[in-house]
N, C-alpha and C positions, 0 to 999 in steps of 0.2 A: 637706321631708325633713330632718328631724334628723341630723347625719353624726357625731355624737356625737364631737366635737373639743374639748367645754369641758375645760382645764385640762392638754391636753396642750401640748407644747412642741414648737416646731419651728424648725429654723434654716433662712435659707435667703440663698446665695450673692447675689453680684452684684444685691445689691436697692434700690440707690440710684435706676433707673428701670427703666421698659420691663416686660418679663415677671415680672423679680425683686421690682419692690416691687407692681404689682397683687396679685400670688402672696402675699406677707407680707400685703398688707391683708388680703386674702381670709382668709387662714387666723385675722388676727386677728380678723374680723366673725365668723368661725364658735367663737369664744371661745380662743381658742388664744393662749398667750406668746411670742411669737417674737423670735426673733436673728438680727438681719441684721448682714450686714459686706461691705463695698466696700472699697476702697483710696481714696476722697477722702475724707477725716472729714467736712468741709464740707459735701456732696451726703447724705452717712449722715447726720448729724444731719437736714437736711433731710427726707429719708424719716422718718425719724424720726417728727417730728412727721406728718405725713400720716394713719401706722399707729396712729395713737395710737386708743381704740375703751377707755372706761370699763368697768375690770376686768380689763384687759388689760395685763399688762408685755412692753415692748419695751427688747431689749438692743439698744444700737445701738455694734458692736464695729468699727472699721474694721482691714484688715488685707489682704495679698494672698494669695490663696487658692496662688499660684504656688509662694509659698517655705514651706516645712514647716514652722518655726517660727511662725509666723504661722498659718496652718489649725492647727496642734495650741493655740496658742494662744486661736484665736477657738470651739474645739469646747470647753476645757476653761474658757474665762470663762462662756460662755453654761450650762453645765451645773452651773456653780458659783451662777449670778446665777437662775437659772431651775427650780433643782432637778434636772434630767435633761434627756433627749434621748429624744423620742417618735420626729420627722420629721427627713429631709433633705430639701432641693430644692437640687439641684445645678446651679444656673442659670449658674454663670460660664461666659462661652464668646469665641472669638473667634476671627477667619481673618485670618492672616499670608500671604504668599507672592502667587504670580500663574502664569505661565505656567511645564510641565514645564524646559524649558530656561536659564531664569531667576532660577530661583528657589535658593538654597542651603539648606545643609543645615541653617542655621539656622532657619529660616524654617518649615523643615517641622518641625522639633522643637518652636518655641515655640508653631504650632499647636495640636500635639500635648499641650504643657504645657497651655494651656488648656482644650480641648477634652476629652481624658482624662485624664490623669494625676493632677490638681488633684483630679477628683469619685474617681477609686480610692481617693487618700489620703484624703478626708474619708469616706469611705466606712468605712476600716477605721478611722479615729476616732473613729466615734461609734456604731460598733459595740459595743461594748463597756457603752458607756452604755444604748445600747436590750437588752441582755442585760439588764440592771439591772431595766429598766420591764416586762421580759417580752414583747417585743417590737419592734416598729418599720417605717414605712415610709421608701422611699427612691424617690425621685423624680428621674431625671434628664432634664434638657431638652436634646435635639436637635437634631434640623430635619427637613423632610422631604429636604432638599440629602443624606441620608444615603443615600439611593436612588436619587433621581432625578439624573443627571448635570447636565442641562439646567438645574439650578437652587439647583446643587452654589457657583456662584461661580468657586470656586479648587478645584482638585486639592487642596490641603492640606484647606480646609475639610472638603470632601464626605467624604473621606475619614475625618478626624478623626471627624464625626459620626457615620458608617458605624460605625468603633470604637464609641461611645457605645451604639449602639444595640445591637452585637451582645453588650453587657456586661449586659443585662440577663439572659438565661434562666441562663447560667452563675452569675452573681451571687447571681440569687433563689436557683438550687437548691442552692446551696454555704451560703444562711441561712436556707436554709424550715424546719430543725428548731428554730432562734432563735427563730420566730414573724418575720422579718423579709423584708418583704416588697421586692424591686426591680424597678420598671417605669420606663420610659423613656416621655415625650410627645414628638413631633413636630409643632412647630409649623411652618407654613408662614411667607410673610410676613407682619410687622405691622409696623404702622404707630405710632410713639409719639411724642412731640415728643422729640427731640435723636438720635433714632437715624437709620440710614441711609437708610430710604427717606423721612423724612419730610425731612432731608437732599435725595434728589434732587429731591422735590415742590415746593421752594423754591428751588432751583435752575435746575430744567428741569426746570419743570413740563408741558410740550408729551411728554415721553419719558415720565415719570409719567401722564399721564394716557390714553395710548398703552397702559402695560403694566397698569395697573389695568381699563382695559375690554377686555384681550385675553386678559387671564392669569387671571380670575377668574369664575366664572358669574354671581355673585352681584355684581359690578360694583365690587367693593372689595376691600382688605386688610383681615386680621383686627387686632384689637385685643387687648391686651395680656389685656383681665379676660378675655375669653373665652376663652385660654389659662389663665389662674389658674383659672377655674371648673374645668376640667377636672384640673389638678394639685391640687385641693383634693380634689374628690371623689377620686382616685386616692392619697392620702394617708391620705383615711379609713379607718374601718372598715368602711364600707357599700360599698368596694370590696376588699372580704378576700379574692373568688377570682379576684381580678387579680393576676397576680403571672407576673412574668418576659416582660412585655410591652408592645410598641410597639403607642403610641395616636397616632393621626394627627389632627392638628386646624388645620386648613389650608383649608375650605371650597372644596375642589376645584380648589387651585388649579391649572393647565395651563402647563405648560414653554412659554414666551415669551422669542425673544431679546430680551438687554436686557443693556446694560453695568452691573454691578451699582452701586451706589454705596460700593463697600469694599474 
């Protein structure tokens, strides 16, 4: 299926590994120019070269999506270096904090910076630009920890992503006369090199291999491109009557206790 992506431009957060840079390759095997940015230059150039895909320009912008000058920055180089702004994927994410009584008020904030506040502001950034192109999609990544308590982590986390997720139907209806479309994915766990569960699989790999044949039907964790697959197609056009919704991509996984690795 053709998802007719040549020549559009898509930025996307947090893509020096894991979901964010599968997500960039992806979108640039489908012809697409993309701009990614992380906060380590070192690991972004690295990504870098990975995405690289003949005919394809990649901006490789580092920068923290956290502090506003930097996201207005990394929205306004990539739309300068790339001509406009088709896509978002708002991949930055992260869980601070632990138990209700432990935890301060910090903690539950810089969640919260992570997890919403960072993809609102890029949001209303690159708005403006998709006004331009006569539309746009926006893509933000989850969890399914947004619903399900059991596998939420931390109170901060679950919470945060609960936020994320209920941003989509308000979001899209507030830019459906833009042509701009906002849906949210939920992924389950995956599995990547240097992230947290591949973390505990090297560590304690007896509890790993415990929560992968109890928590999964299918006897494993998802991986990263099978996520991208699905935030590509949802970016396209050949998903134009999606809009203002949570897509679950998590291969069933089942609430299992387990001390998380984060």
């Amino acid at each position: 299926m053709d998802l007719n992506l040549k020549g559009k431009v898509a930025l996307v957060t947090g893509a020096s590994q894991g979901i964010g840079l599968a997500t960039a390759i992806a979108l640039a095997e489908e012809g697409c120019d993309v701009a990614i940015c992380a906060r380590r230059a070192e690991a972004l150039e690295a990504a870098a070269e990975k995405i690289s895909v003949p005919g394809v320009r990649v901006a490789a912008i580092p920068g923290d999506m956290l502090k506003p000058e930097e996201a207005e920055r990394f929205v306004e180089e990539a739309a300068a270096q790339l001509g406009g702004i088709d896509i978002l994927v708002n991949n930055v994410g992260k869980g601070i904090g632990g138990r209700l009584m432990e935890t301060p008020d910090a903690e539950w904030e810089q969640t919260f910076q992570y997890n919403v506040f960072q993809g609102v502001r890029l949001t209303r950034l690159v708005t403006p630009h998709m006004r331009k192109r006569g539309g746009g999609s926006i893509v933000f990544i989850s969890s399914i920890s947004g619903w399900i308590p059991q596998l939420s982590g931390t109170l901060q986390y679950g919470a945060s992503k609960a936020a994320q997720i209920f941003l989509a139907e308000p979001m899209a209806l507030e830019l459906v006369h833009d042509r701009i479309r906002v849906n949210v994915l939920s992924p389950g766990s995956i599995l990547f090199e240097g992230g947290g569960w591949d973390n505990m699989r090297r560590t304690t790999p007896e509890k790993f291999a415990a929560y992968e044949q109890n928590g999964f039907p299918t006897g494993r964790l998802g991986t990263p491109e099978e996520v991208a697959d699905v935030v590509v197609f949802l970016a396209s056009d050949r998903a134009r009557w999606i809009n203002g919704a949570n897509i679950r991509v998590d291969g069933l996984e089942q609430p299992v206790p387990v001390e998380r690795p984060w």
